[in-house]
C-alpha positions as CSV (number, residue, x, y, z in Angstrom):
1,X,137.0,218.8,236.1
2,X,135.6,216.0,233.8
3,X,138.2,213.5,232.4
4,X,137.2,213.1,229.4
5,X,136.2,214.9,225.9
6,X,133.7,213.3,223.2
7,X,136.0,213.1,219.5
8,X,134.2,216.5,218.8
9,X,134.8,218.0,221.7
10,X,138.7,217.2,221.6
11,X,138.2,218.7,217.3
12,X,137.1,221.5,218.5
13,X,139.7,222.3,221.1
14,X,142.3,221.4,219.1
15,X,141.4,224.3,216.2
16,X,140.8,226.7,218.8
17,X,145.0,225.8,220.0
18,X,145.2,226.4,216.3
19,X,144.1,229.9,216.6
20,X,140.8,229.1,214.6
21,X,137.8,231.4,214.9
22,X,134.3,229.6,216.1
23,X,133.5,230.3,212.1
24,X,136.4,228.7,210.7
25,X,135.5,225.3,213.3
26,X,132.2,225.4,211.9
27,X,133.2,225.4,208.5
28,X,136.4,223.0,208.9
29,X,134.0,220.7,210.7
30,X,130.7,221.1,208.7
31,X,128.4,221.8,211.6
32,X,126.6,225.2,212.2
33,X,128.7,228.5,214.3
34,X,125.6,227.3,216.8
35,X,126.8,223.5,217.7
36,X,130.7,225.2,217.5
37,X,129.3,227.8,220.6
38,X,127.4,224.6,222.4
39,X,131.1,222.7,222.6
40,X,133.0,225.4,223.9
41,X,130.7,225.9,226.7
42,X,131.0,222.2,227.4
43,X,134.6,222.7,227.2
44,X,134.8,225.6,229.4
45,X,132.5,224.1,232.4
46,X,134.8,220.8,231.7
47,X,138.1,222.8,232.4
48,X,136.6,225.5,234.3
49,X,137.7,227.8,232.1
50,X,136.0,231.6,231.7
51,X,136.4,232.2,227.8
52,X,138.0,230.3,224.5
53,X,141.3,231.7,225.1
54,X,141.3,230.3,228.8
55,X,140.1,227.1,227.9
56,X,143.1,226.9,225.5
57,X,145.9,228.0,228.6
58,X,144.1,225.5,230.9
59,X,144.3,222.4,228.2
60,X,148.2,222.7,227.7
61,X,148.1,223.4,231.2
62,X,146.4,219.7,232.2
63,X,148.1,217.4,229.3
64,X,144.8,217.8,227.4
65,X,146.9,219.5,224.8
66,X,150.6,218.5,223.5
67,X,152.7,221.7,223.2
């Protein structure tokens, strides 16, 4: 697992612990449903994670999240 997250990267996991849709991130963050899909791959090969929801579990999980 990678150590580290880009400021986007860590943006976008941080809505999806807030229960945010990839819709709402691309809206909150002004950058297109596409780029919002791109991170969350990156974040689930990162975490080795198999969908949003896991990637989520597996943050808090690893201190990458505060609960």
């Amino acid at each position: 697992m990678s150590k580290s997250l880009s400021p986007r990267q860590e943006a976008v996991l941080q809505k999806l612990a807030n229960g945010q849709t990839q819709k709402q991130i691309a809206q909150a963050l002004k950058i297109s449903p596409e780029t919002v899909r791109s991170h969350c791959e990156v974040l689930k090969n990162k975490l080795g994670a198999q969908n949003n929801a896991h990637v989520v579990h597996v943050a808090y999980c690893t201190g990458w999240l505060a609960a």
